[in-house]
PDB file of N, CA, C and O in Angstrom:
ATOM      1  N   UNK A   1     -34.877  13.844 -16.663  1.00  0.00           N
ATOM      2  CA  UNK A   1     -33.685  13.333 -16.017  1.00  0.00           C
ATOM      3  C   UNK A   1     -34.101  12.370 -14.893  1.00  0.00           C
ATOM      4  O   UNK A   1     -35.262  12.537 -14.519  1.00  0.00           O
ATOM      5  N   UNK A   2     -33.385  11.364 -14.249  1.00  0.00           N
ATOM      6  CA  UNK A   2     -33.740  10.099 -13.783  1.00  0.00           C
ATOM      7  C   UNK A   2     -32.896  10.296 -12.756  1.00  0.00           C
ATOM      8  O   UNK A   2     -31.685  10.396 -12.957  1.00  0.00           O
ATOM      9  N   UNK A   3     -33.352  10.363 -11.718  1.00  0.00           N
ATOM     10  CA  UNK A   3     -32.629  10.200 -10.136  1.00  0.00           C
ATOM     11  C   UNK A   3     -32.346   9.248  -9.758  1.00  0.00           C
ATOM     12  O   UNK A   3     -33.047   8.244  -9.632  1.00  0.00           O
ATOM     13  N   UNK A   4     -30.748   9.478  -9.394  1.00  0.00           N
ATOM     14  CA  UNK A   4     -30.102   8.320  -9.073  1.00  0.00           C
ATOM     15  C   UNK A   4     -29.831   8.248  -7.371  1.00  0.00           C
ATOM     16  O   UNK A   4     -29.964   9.284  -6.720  1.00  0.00           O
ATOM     17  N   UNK A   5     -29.549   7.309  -6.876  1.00  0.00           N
ATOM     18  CA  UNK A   5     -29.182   7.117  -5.687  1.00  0.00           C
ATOM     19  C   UNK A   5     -27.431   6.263  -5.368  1.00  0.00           C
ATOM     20  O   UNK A   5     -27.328   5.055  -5.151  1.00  0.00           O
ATOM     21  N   UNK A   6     -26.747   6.819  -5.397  1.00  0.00           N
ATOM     22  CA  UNK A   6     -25.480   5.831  -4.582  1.00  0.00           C
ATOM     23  C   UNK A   6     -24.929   5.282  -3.748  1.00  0.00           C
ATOM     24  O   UNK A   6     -24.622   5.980  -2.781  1.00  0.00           O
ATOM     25  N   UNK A   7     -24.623   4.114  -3.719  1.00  0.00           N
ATOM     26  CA  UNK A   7     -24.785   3.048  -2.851  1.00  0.00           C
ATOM     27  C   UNK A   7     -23.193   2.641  -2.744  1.00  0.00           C
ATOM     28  O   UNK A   7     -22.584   2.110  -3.672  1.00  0.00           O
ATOM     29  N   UNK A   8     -22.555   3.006  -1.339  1.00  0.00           N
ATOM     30  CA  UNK A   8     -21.140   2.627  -1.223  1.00  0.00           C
ATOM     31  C   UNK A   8     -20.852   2.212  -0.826  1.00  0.00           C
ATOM     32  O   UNK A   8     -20.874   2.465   0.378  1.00  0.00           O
ATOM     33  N   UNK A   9     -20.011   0.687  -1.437  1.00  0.00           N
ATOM     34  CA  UNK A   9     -19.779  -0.526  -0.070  1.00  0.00           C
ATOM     35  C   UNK A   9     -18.197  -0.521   0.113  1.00  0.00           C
ATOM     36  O   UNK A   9     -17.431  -0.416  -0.845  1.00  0.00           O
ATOM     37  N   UNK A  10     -17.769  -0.649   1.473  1.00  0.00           N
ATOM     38  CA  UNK A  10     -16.376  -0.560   2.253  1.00  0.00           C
ATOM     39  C   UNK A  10     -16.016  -1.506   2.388  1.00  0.00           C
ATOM     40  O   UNK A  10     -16.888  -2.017   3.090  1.00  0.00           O
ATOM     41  N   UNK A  11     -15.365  -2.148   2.240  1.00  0.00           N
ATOM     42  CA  UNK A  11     -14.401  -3.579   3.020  1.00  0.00           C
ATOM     43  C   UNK A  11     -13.490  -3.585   3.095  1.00  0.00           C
ATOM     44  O   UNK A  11     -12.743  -3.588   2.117  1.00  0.00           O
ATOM     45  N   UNK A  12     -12.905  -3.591   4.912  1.00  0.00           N
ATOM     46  CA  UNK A  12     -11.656  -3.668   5.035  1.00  0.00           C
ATOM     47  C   UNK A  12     -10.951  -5.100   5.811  1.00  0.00           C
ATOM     48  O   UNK A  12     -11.497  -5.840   6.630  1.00  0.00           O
ATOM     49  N   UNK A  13      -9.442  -5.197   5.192  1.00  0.00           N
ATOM     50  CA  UNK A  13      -9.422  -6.782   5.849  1.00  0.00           C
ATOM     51  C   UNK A  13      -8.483  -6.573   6.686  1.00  0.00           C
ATOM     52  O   UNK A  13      -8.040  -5.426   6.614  1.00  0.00           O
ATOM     53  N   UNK A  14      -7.880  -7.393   7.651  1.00  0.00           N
ATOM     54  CA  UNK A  14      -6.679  -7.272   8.405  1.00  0.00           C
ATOM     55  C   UNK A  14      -6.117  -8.444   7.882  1.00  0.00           C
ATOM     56  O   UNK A  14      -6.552  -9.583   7.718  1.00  0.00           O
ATOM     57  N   UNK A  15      -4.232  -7.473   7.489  1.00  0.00           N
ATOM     58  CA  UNK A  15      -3.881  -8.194   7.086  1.00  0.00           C
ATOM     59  C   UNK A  15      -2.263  -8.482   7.733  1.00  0.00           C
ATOM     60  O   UNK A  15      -1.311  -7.930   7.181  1.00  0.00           O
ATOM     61  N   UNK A  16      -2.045  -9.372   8.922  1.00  0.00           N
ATOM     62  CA  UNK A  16      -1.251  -9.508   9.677  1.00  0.00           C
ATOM     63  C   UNK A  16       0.495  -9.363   8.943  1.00  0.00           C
ATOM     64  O   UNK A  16       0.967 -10.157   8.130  1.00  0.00           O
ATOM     65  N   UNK A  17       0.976  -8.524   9.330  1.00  0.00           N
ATOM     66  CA  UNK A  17       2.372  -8.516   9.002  1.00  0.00           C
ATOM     67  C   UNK A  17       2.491  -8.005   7.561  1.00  0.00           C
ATOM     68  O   UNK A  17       3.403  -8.392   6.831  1.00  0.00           O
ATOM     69  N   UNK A  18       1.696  -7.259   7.222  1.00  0.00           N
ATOM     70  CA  UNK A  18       2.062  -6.530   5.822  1.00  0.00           C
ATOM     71  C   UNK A  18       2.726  -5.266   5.897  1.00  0.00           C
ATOM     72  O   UNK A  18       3.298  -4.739   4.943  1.00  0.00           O
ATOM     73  N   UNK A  19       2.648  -4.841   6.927  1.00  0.00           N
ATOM     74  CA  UNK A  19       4.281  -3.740   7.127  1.00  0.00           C
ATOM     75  C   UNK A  19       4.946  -4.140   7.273  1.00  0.00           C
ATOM     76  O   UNK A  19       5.869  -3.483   6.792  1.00  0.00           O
ATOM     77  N   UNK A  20       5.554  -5.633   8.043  1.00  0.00           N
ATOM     78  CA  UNK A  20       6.691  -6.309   7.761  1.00  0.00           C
ATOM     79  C   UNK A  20       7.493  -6.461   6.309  1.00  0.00           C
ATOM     80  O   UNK A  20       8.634  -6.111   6.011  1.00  0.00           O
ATOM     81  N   UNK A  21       6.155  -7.310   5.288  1.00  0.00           N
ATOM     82  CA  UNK A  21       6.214  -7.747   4.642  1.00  0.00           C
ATOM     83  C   UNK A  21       6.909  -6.168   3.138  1.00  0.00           C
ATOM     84  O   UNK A  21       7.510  -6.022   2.073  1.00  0.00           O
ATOM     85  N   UNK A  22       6.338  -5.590   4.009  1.00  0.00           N
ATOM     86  CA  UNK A  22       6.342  -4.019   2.862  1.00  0.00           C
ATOM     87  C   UNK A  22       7.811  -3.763   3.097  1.00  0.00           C
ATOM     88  O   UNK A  22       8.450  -3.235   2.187  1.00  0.00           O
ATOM     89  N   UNK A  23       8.437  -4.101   4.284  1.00  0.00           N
ATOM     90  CA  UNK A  23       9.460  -3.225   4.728  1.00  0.00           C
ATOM     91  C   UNK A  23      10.636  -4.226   4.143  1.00  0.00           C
ATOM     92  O   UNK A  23      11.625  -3.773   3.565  1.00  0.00           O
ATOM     93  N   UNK A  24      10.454  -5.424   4.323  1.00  0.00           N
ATOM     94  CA  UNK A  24      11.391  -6.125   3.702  1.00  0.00           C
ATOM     95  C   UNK A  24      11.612  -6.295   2.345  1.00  0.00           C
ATOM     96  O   UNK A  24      12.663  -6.898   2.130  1.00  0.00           O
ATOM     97  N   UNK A  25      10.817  -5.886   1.068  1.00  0.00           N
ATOM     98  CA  UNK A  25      10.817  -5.685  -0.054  1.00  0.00           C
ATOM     99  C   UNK A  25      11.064  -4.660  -0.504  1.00  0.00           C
ATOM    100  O   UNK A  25      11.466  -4.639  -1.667  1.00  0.00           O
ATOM    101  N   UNK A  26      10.925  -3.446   0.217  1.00  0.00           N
ATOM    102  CA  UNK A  26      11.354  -2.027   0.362  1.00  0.00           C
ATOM    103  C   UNK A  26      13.270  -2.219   0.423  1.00  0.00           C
ATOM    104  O   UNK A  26      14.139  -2.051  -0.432  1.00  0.00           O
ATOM    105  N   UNK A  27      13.301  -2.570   1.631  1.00  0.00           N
ATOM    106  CA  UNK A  27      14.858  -2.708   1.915  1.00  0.00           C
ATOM    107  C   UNK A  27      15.363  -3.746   0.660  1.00  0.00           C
ATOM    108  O   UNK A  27      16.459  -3.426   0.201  1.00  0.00           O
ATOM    109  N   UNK A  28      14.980  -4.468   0.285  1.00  0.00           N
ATOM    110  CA  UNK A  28      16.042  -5.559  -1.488  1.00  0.00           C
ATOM    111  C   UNK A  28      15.828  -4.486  -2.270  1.00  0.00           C
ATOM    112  O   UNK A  28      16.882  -4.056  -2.739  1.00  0.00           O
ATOM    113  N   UNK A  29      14.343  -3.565  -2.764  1.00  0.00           N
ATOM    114  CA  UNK A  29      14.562  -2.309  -3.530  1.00  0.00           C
ATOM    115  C   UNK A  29      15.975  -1.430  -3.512  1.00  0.00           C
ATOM    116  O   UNK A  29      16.791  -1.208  -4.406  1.00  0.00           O
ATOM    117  N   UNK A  30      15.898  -0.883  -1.632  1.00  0.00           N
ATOM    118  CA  UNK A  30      16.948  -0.253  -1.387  1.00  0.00           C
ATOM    119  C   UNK A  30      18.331  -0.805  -1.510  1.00  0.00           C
ATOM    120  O   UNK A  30      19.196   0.045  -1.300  1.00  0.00           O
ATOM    121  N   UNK A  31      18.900  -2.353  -1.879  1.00  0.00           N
ATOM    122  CA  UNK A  31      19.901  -2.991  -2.166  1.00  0.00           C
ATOM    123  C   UNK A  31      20.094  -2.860  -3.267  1.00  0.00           C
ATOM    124  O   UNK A  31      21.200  -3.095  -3.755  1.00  0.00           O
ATOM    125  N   UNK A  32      19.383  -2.573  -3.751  1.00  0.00           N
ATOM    126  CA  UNK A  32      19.226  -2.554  -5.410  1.00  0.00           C
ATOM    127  C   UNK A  32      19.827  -1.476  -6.380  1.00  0.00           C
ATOM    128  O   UNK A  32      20.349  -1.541  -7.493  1.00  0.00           O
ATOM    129  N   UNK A  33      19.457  -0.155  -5.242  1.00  0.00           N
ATOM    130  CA  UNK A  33      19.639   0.984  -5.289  1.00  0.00           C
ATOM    131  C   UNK A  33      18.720   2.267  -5.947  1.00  0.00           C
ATOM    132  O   UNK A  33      19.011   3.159  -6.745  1.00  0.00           O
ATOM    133  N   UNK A  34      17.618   1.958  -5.304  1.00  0.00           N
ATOM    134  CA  UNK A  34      16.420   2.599  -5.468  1.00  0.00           C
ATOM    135  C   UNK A  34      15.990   3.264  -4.310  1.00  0.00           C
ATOM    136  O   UNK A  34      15.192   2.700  -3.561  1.00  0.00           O
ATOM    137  N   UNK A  35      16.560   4.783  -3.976  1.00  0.00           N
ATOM    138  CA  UNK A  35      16.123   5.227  -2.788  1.00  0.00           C
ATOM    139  C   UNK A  35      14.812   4.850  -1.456  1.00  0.00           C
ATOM    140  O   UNK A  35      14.273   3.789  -1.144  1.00  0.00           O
ATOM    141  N   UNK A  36      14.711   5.798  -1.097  1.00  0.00           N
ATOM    142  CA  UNK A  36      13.436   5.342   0.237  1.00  0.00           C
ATOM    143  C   UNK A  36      12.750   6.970  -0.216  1.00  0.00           C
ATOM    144  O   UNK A  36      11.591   7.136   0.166  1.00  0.00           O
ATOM    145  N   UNK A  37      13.042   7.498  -0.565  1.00  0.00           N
ATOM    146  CA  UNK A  37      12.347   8.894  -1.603  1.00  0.00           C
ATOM    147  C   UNK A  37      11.898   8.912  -2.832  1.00  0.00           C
ATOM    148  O   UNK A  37      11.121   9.742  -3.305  1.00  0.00           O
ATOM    149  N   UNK A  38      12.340   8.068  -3.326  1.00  0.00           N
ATOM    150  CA  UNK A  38      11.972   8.042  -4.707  1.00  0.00           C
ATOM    151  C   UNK A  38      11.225   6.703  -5.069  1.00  0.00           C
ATOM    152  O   UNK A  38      10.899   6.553  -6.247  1.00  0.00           O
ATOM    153  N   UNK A  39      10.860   5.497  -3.949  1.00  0.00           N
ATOM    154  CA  UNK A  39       9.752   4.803  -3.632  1.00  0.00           C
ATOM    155  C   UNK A  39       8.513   5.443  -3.375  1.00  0.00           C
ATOM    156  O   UNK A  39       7.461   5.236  -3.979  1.00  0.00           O
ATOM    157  N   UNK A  40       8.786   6.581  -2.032  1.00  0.00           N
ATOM    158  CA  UNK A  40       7.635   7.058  -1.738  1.00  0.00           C
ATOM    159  C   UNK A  40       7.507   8.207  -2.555  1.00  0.00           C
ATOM    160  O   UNK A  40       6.732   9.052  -2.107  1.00  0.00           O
ATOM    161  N   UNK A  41       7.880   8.384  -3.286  1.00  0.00           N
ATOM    162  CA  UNK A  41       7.232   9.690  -4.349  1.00  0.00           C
ATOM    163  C   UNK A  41       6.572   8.390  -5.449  1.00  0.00           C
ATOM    164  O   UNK A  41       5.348   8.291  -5.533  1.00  0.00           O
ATOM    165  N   UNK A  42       7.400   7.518  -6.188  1.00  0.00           N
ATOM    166  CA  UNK A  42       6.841   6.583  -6.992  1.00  0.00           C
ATOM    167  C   UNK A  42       5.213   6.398  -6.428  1.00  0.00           C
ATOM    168  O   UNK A  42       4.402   6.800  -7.263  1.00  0.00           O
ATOM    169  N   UNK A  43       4.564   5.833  -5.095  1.00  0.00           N
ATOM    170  CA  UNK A  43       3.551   6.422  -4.623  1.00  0.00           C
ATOM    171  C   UNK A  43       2.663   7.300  -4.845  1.00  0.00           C
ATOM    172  O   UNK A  43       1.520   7.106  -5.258  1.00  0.00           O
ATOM    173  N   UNK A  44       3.203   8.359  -4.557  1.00  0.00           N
ATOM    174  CA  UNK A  44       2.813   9.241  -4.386  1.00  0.00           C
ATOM    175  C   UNK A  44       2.191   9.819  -2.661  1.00  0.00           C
ATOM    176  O   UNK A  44       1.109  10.342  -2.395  1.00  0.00           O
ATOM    177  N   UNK A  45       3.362   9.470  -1.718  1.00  0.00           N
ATOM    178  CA  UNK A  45       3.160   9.687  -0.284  1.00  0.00           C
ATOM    179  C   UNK A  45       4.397  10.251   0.004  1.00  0.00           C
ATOM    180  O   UNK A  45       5.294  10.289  -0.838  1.00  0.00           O
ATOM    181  N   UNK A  46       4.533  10.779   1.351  1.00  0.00           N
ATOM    182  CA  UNK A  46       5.557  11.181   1.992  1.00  0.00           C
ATOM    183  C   UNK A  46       6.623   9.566   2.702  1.00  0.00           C
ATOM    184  O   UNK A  46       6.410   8.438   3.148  1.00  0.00           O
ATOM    185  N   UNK A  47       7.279  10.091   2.522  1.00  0.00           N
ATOM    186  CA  UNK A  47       8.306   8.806   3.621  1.00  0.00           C
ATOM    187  C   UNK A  47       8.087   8.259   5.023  1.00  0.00           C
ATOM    188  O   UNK A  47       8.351   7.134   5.448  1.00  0.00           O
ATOM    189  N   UNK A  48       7.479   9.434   5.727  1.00  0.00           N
ATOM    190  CA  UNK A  48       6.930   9.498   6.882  1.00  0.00           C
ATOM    191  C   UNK A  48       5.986   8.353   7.034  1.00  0.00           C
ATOM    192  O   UNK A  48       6.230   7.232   7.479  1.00  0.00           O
ATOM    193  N   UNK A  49       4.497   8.999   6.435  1.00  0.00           N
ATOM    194  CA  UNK A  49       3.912   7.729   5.812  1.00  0.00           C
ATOM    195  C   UNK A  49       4.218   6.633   5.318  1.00  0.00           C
ATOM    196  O   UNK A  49       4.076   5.768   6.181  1.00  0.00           O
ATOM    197  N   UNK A  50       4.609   6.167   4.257  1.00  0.00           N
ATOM    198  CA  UNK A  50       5.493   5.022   4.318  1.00  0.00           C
ATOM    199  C   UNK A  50       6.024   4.019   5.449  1.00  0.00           C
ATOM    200  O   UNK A  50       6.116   2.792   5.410  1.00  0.00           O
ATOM    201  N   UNK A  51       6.326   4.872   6.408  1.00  0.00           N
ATOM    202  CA  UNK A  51       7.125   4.080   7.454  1.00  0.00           C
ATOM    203  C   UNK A  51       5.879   3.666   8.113  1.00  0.00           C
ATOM    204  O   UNK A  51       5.767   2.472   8.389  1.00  0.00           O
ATOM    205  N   UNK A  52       4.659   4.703   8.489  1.00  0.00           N
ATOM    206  CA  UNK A  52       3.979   4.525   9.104  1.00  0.00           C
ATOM    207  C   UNK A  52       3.072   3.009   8.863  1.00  0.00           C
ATOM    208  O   UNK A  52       2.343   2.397   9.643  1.00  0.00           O
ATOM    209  N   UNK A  53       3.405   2.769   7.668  1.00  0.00           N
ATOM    210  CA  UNK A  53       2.298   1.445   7.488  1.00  0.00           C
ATOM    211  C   UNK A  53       3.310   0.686   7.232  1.00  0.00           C
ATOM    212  O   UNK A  53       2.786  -0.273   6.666  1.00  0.00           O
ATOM    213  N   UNK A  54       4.449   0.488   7.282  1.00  0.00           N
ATOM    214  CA  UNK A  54       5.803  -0.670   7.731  1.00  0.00           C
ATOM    215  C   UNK A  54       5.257  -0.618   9.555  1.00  0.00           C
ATOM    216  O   UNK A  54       5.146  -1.647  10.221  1.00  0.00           O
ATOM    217  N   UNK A  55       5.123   0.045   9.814  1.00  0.00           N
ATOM    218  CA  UNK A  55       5.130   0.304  11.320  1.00  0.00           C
ATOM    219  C   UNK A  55       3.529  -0.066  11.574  1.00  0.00           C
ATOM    220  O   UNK A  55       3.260  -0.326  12.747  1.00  0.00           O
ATOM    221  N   UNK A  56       2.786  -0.104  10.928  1.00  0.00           N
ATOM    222  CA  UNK A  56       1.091  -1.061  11.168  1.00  0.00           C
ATOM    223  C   UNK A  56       0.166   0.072  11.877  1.00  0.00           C
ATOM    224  O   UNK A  56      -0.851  -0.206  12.513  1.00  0.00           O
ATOM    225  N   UNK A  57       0.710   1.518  11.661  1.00  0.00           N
ATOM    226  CA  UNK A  57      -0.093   2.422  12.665  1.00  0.00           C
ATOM    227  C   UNK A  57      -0.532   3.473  11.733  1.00  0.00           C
ATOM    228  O   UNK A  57      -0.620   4.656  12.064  1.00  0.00           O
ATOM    229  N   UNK A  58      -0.868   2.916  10.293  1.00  0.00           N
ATOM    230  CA  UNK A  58      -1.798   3.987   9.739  1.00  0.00           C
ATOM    231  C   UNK A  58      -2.216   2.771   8.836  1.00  0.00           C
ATOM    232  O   UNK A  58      -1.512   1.768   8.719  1.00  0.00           O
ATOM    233  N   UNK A  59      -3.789   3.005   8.020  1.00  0.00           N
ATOM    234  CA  UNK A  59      -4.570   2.318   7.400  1.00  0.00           C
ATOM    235  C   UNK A  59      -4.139   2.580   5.791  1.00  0.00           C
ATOM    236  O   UNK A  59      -3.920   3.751   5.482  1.00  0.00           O
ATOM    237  N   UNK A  60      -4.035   1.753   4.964  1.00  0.00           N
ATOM    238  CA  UNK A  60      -3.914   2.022   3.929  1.00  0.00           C
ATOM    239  C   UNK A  60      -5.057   1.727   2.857  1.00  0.00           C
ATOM    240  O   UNK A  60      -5.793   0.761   3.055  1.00  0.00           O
ATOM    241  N   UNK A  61      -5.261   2.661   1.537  1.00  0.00           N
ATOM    242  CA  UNK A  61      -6.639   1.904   0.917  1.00  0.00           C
ATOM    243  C   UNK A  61      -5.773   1.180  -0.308  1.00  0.00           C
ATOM    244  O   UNK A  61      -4.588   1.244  -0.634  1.00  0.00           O
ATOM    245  N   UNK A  62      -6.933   0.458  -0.836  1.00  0.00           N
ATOM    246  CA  UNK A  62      -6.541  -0.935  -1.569  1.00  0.00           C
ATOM    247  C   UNK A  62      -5.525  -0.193  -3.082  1.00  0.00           C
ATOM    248  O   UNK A  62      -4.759  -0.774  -3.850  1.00  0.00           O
ATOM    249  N   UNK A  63      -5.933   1.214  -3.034  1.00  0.00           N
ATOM    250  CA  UNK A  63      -5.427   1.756  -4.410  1.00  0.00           C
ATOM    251  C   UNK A  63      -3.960   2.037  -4.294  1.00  0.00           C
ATOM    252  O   UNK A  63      -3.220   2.037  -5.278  1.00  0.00           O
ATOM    253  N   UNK A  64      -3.451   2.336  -2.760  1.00  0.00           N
ATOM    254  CA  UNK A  64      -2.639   3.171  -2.411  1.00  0.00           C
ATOM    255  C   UNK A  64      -1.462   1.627  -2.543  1.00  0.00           C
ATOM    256  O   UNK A  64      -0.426   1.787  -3.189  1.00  0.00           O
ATOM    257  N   UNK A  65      -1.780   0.045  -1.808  1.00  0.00           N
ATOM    258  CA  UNK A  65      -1.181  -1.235  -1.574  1.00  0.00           C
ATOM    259  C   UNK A  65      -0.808  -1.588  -3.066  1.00  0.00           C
ATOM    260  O   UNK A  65       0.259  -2.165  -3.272  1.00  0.00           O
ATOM    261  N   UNK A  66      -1.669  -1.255  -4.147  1.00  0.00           N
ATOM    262  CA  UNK A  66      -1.234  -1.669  -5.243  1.00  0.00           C
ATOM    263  C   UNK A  66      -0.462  -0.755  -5.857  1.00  0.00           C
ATOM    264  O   UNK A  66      -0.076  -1.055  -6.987  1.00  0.00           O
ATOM    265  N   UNK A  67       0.056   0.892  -5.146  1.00  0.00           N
ATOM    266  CA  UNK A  67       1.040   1.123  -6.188  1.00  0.00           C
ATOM    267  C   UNK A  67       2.508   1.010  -5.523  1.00  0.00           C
ATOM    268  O   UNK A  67       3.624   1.165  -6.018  1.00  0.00           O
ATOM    269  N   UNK A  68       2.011   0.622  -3.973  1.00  0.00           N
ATOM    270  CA  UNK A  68       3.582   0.050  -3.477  1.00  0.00           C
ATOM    271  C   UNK A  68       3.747  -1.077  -4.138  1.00  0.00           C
ATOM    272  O   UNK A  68       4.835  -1.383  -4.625  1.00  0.00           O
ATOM    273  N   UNK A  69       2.591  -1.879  -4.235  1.00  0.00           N
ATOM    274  CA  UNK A  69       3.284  -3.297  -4.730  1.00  0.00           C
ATOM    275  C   UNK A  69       3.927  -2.944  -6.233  1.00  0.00           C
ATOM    276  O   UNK A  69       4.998  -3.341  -6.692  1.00  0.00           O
ATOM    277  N   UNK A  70       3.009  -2.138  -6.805  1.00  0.00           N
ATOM    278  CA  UNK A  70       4.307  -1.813  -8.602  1.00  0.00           C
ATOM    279  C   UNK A  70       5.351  -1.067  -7.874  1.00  0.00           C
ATOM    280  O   UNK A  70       6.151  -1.977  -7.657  1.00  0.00           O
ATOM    281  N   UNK A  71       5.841  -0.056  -7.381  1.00  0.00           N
ATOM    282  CA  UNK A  71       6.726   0.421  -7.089  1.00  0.00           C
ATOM    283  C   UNK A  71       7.848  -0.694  -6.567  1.00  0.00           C
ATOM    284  O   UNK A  71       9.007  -0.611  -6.974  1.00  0.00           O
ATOM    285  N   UNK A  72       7.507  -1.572  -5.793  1.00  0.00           N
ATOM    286  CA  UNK A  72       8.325  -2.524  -5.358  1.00  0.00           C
ATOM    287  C   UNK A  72       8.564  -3.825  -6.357  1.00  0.00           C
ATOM    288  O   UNK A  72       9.343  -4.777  -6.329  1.00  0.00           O
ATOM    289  N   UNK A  73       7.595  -3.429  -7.180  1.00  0.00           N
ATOM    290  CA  UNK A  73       7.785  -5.085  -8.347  1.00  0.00           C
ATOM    291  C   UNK A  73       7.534  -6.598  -7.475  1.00  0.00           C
ATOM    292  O   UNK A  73       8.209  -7.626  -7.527  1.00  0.00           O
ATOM    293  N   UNK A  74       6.631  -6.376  -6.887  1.00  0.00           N
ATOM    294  CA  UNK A  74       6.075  -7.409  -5.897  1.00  0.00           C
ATOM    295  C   UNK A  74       4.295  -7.606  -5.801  1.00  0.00           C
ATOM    296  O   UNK A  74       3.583  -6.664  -6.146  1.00  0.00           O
ATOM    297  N   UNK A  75       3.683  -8.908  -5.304  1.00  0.00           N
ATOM    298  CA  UNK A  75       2.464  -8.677  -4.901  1.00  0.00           C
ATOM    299  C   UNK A  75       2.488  -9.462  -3.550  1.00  0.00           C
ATOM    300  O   UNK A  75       3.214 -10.405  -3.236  1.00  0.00           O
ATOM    301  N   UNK A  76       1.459  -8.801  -2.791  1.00  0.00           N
ATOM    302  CA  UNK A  76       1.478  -9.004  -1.562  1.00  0.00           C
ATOM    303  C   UNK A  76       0.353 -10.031  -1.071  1.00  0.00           C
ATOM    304  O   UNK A  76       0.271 -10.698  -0.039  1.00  0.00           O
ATOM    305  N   UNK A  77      -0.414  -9.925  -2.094  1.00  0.00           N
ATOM    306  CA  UNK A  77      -1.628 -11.485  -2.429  1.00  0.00           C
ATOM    307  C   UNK A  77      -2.469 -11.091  -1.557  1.00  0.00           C
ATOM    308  O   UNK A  77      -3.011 -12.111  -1.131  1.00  0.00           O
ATOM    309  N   UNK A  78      -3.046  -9.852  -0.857  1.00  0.00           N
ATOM    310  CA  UNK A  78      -3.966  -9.456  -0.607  1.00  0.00           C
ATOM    311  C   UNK A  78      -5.562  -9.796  -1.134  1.00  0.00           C
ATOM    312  O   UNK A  78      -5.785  -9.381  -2.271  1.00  0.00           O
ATOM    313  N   UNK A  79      -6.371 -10.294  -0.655  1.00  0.00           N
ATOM    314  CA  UNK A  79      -7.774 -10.550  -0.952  1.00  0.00           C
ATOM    315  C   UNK A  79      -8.858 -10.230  -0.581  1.00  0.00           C
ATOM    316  O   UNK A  79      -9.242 -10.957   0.336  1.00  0.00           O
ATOM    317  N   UNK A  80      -9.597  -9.421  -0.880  1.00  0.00           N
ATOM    318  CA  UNK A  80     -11.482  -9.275  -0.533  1.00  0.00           C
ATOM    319  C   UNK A  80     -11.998 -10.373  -0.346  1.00  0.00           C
ATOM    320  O   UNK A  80     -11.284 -11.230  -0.867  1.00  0.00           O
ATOM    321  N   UNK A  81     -12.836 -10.781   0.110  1.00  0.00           N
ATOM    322  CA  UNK A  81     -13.818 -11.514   0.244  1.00  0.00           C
ATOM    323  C   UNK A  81     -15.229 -10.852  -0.540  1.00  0.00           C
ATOM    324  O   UNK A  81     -15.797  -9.930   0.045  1.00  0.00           O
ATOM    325  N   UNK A  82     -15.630 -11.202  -1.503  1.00  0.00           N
ATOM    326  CA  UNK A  82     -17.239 -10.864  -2.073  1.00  0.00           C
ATOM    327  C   UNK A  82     -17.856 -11.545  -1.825  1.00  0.00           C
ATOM    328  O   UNK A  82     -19.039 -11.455  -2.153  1.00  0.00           O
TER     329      UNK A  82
END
């Protein structure tokens, strides 16, 4: 058997006004008539949360941005740098 070693790379970006941007696509959802519960379950988060990254005071990871963006039927054009 052959020993492996794993190697884990992080990158995080700042990305100015994307709880804005979340909250206002959230709310045309909610015009729509697609709860604010049944977004954040679509997720798979609490509501609480939710608000919290409309509100810019919790970190989100890149897996979690792409299932608001399907839940919302939107992309937010987020980018890495490699």
């Amino acid at each position: 058997m052959v020993a492996v070693v794993k190697v884990q790379r992080i990158i995080e970006v700042d990305v100015p006004g994307l709880g804005g941007q979340i909250k206002s696509a959230r709310q045309r959802k909610q015009q729509e008539g697609m709860t604010m519960t049944a977004l954040a379950s679509a997720v798979g988060m609490s509501v609480q949360n939710w608000y919290r990254i409309e509100k810019e005071t919790q970190t989100l990871t890149e897996e979690v941005l792409i299932k608001i963006e399907n839940a919302l039927d939107v992309s937010f054009g987020v980018k890495f740098d490699d």
